[in-house]
Every structure is written in structure tokens, then in C-alpha cells.
C-alpha positions as a Markdown table, in Angstrom:
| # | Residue | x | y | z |
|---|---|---|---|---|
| 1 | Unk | 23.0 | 18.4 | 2.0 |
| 2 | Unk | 26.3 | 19.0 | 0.4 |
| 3 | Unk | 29.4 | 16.7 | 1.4 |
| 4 | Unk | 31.7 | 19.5 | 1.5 |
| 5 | Unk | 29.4 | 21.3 | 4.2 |
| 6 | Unk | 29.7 | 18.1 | 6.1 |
| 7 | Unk | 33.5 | 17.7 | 6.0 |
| 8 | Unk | 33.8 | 21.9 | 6.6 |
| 9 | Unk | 31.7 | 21.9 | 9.4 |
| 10 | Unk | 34.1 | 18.9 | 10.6 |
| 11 | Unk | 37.5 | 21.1 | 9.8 |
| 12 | Unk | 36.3 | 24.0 | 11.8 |
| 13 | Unk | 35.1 | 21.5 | 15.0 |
| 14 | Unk | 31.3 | 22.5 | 14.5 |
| 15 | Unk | 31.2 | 18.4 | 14.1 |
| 16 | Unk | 33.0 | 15.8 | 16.3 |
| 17 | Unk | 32.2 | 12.7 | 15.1 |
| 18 | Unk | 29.7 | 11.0 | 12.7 |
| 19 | Unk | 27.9 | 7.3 | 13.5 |
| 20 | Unk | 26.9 | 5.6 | 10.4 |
| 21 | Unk | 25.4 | 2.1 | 10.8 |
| 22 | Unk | 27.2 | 0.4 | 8.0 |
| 23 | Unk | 31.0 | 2.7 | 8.2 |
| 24 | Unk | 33.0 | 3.9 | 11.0 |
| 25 | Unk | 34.4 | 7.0 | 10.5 |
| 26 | Unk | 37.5 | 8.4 | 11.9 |
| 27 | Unk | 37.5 | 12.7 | 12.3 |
| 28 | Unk | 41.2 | 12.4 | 10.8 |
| 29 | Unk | 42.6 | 13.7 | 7.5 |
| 30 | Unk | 42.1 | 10.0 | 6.1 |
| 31 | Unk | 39.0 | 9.9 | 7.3 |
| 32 | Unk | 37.7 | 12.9 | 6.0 |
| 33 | Unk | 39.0 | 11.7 | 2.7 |
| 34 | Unk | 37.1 | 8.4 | 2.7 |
| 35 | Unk | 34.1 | 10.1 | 3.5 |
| 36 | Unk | 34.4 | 12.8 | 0.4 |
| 37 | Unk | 34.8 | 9.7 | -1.5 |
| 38 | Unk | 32.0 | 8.1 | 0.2 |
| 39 | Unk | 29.8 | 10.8 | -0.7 |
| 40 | Unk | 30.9 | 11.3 | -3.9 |
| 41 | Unk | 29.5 | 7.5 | -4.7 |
| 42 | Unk | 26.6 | 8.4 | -3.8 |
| 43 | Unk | 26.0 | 11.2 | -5.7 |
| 44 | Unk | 27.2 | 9.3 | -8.9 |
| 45 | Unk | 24.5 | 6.4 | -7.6 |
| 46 | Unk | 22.0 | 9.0 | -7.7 |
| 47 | Unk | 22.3 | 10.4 | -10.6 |
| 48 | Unk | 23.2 | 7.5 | -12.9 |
| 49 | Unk | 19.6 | 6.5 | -11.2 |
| 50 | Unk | 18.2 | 9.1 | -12.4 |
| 51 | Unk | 19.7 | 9.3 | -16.0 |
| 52 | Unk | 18.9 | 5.5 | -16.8 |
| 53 | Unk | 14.9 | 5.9 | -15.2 |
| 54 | Unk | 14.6 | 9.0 | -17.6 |
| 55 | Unk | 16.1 | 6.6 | -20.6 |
| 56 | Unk | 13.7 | 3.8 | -20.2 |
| 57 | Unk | 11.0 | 6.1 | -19.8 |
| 58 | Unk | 11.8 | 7.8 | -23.2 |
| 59 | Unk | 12.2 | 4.5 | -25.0 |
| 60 | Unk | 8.4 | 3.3 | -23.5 |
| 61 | Unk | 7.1 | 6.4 | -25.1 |
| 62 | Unk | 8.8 | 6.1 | -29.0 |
| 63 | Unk | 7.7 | 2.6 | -28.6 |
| 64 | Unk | 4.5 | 3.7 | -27.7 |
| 65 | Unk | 3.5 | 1.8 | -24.5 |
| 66 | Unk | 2.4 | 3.8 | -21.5 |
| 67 | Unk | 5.4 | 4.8 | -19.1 |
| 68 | Unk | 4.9 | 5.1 | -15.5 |
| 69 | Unk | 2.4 | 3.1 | -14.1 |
| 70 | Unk | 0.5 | 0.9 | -16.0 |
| 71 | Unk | -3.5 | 1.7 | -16.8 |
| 72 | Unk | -6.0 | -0.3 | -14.7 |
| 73 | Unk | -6.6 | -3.5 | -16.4 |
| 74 | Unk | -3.2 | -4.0 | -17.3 |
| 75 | Unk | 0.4 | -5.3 | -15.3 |
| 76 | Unk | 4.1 | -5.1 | -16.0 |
| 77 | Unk | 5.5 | -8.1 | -17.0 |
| 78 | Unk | 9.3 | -8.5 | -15.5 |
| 79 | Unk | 10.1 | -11.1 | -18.4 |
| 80 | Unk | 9.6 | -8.9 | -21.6 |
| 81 | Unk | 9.5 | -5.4 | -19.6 |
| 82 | Unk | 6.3 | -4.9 | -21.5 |
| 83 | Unk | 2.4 | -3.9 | -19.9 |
| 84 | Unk | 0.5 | -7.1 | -20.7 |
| 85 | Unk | -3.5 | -7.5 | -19.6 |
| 86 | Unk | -4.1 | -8.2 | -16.0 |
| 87 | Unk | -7.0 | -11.3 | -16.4 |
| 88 | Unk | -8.1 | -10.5 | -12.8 |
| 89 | Unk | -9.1 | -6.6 | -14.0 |
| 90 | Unk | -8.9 | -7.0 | -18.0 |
| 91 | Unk | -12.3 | -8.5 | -18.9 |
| 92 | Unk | -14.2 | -6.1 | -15.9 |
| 93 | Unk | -12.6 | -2.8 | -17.5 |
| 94 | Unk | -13.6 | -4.2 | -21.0 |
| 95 | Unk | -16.8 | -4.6 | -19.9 |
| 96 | Unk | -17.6 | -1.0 | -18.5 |
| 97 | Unk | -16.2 | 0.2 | -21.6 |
| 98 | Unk | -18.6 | -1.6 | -23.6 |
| 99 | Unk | -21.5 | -0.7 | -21.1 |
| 100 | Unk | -20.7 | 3.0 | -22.4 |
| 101 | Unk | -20.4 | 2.3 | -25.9 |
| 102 | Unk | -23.8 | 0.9 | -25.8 |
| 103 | Unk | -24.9 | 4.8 | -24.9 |
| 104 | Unk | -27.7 | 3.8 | -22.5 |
| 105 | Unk | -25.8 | 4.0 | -19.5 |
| 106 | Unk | -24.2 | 7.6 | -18.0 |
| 107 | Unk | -20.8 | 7.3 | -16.3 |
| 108 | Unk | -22.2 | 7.3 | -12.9 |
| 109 | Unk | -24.6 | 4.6 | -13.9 |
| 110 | Unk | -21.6 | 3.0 | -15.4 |
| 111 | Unk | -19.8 | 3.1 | -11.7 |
| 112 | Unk | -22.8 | 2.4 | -9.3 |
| 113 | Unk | -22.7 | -0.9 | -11.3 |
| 114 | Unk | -18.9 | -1.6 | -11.0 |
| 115 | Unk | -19.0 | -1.3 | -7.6 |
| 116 | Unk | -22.3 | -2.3 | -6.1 |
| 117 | Unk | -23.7 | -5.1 | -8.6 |
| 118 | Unk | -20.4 | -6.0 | -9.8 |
| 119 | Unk | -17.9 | -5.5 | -6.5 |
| 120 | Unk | -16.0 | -3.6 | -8.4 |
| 121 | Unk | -12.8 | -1.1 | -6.4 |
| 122 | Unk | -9.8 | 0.6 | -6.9 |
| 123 | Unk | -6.8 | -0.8 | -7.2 |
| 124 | Unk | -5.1 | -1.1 | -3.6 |
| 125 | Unk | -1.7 | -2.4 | -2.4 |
| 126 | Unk | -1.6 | -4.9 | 0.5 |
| 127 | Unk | -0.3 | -2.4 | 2.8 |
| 128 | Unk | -3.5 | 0.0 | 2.0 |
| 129 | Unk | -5.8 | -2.9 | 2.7 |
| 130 | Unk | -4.8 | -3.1 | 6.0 |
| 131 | Unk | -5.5 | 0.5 | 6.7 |
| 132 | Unk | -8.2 | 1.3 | 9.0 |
| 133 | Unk | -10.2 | 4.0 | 6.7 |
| 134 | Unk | -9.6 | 2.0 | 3.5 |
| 135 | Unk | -10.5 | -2.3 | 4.9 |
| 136 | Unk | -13.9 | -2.1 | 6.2 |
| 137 | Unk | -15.6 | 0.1 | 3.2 |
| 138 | Unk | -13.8 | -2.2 | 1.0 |
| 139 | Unk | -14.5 | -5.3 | 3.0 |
| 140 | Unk | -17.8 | -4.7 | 3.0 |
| 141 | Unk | -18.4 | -4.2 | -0.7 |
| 142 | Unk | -17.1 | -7.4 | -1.6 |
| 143 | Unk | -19.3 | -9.1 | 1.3 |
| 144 | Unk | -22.5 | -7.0 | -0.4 |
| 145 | Unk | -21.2 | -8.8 | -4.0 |
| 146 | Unk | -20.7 | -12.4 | -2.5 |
| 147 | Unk | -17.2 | -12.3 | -2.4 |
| 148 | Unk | -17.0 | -13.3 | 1.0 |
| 149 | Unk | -13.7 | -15.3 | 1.5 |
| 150 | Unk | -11.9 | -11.8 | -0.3 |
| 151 | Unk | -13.7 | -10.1 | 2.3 |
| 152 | Unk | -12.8 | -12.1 | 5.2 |
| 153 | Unk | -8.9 | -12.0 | 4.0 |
| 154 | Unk | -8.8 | -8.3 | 3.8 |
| 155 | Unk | -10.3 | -8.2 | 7.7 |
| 156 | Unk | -8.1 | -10.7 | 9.0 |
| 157 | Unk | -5.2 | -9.0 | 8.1 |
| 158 | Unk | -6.2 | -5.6 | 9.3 |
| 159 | Unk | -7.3 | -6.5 | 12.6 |
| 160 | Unk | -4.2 | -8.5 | 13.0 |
| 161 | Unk | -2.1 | -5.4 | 11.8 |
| 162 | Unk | -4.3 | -3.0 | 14.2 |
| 163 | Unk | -3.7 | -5.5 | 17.6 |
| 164 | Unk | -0.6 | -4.9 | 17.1 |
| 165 | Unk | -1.5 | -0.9 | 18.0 |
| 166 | Unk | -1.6 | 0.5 | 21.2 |
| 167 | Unk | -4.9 | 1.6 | 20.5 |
| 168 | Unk | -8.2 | 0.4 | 18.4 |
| 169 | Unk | -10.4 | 3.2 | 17.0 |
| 170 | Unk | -12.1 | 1.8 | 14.0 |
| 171 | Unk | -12.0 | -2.2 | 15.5 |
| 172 | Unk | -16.0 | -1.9 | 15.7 |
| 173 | Unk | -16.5 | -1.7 | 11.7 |
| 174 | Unk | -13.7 | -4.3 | 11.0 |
| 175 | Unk | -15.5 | -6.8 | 13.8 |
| 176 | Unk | -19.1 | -6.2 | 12.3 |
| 177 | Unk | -17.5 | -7.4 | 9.0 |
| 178 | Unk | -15.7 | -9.7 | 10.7 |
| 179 | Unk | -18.8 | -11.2 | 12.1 |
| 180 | Unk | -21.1 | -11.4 | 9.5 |
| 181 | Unk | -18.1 | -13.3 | 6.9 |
| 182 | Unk | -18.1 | -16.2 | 9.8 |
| 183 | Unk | -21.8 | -15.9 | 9.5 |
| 184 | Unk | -22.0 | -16.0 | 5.6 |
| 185 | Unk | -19.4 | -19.1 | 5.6 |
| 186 | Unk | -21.1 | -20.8 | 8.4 |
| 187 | Unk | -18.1 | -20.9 | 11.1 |
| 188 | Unk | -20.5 | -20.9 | 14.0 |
| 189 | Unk | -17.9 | -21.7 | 16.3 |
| 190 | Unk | -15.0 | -19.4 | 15.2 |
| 191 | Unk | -17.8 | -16.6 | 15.6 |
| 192 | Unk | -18.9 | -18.0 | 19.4 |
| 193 | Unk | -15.1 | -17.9 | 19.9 |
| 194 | Unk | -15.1 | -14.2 | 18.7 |
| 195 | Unk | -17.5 | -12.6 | 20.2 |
| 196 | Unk | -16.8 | -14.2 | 23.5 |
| 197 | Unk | -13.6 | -12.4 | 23.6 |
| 198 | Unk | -15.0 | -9.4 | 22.1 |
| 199 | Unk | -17.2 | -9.1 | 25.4 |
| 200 | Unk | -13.8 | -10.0 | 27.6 |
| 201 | Unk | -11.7 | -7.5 | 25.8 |
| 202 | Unk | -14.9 | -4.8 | 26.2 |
| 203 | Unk | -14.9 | -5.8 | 30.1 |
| 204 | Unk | -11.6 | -5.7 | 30.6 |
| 205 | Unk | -11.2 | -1.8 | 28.9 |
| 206 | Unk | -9.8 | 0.7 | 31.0 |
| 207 | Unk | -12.8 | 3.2 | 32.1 |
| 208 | Unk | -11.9 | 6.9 | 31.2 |
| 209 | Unk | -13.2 | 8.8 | 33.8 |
| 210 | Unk | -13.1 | 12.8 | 31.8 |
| 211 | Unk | -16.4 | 14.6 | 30.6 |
């Protein structure tokens, strides 16, 4: 919205007063002129934002690298502000590629073996892993490639992120996987311990009484 609306609105009395968590502002003619100034900062802030992001995006492309994001298989590096090879996704990517070169293997072929022989998956942020449609699939295909301690991260923190919800509607599929990484690692007592408050907390449930 414009700032001159704002301060209008506050001439003709349509406003009274503004709260701001970080400025408190006075409805006076000083005021109102700190807060034109205010909001002409942050306009400039935008902008000059907006102009330097374009810049650096420009040079990346005559220099040839990639703008934006960087490709899968590759990282920005903070120190020379250049897209380096990621060694955790480098040599897999490398790989496929070289699978399809070979010409014996489709593209589909090519990604059934990325993700069910090799545990291959997208590239997720922490904050996606610990969503309740996204951790158990991808949970589960890095228990089915023997990747079991990833697995068991990835389920430990989305059941801690979903206790802290009022409610639990995909906890079943995170505490199958849940159950069968204690299994796989042998923590026979850490799963006893589990399961026996699984049962408590089932037991404990609030009984829904509709049709």
C-alpha cells in the first residue's frame, strides 16, 4: 500500500493511531512526517534490493554459471560466490548420467534405480522433512536401501515436530517406520519403551462418539 494513502487516511481521521512493534508513532504533524520518511526507507530498501539481486544475476549469466538455484549435484559456495559440486549428490547424478549414455537403460529405468536400488530422492529442506506427507515416503525409502540411521533421523524429528500438534493424523506411518529403524539397529528396549506408550497414548484417546 502507498504511504501517502496511509498518512491521508490519517489527515482526514479515517485512522487514529498506528502500533508498530519496533516505532511509536505519534498522529501529530511530526509524526506524520517521520513516518513519510519511514516509509520512504523502505521503499529505497526495496528497491535497491531488487536492483542489486537483478545485477548479480546478470553477471552469473555473462560469466556463464547458472543463476538462481543451483542444479542438483551442485552447492553455492559463500567463499567464492561460485556453484561448486555437492560430494554428497555429485558422484550419484554422474552416475545416472552415465547409466543413460550407456543407451541400455530408458529414463524410467534410469529413476526406478535411483530411488529403489540406489535410495535415491529429491532434494528436501529440513523443514520439508518434517512434514507429515513428505517424512514417512521418504523415511521409508532410505530404510528399504539400508540407510537406516538417515531414516531414523528424519522420523525422530517429525514426530517430535507433530507432538507438538494438537492433533496426529499420519503418526501411524511415521511410528511403523519408527518401529522397524529400532528393529533394524537392534534397540530392543527403546522399542519396548515405544510401543508401551503407543498402547497408553491409544487407551488414553478421547472416544468420538459421531456416525
Amino acid at each position: 500500500m502507498d504511504g501517502g494513502r496511509i498518512i491521508y487516511a490519517l489527515d482526514r481521521g479515517l485512522l487514529r493511531d498506528l502500533k508498530f512493534s519496533t516505532y511509536s508513532f505519534e498522529n501529530s504533524s511530526q509524526g506524520k512526517f517521520i513516518l513519510n520518511i519511514i516509509f520512504g526507507d523502505s521503499t529505497y530498501y526495496v528497491d535497491s534490493l531488487s536492483e542489486n539481486l537483478k545485477r548479480g544475476q546478470g553477471a552469473k549469466i555473462r560469466n556463464g554459471w547458472m543463476p538462481n538455484r543451483a542444479a542438483i549435484g551442485y552447492r553455492h559456495c559463500r567463499e567464492s560466490q561460485r556453484m561448486v559440486p555437492e560430494p554428497k549428490n555429485f558422484n550419484v547424478v554422474r552416475d545416472l548420467f552415465d547409466l543413460l549414455l550407456t543407451g541400455r537403460y530408458s529414463v524410467s529405468e534410469i529413476y526406478r534405480i535411483a530411488c529403489e536400488d540406489w535410495g535415491y530422492m529429491a532434494r528436501y529442506s529440513h523443514e520439508q522433512l518434517t512434514y507429515g506427507t513428505i517424512a514417512p515416503g521418504v523415511a521409508r525409502r532410505l530404510l528399504d536401501a539400508g540407510r537406516v540411521d538417515e531414516a531414523l533421523g528424519i522420523v525422530i524429528g517429525a514426530r517430535a515436530v507433530e507432538d507438538g500438534k494438537s492433533f496426529r493424523m499420519l503418526s501411524y506411518s511415521l511410528d511403523e517406520v519408527y518401529q522397524e529403524c529400532l528393529e533394524r539397529l537392534g534397540r530392543t528396549d527403546e522399542l519396548k519403551t515405544h510401543v508401551w506408550s503407543t498402547f497408553r497414548e491409544t487407551l488414553s484417546a478421547p472416544v468420538c462418539n459421531s456416525t
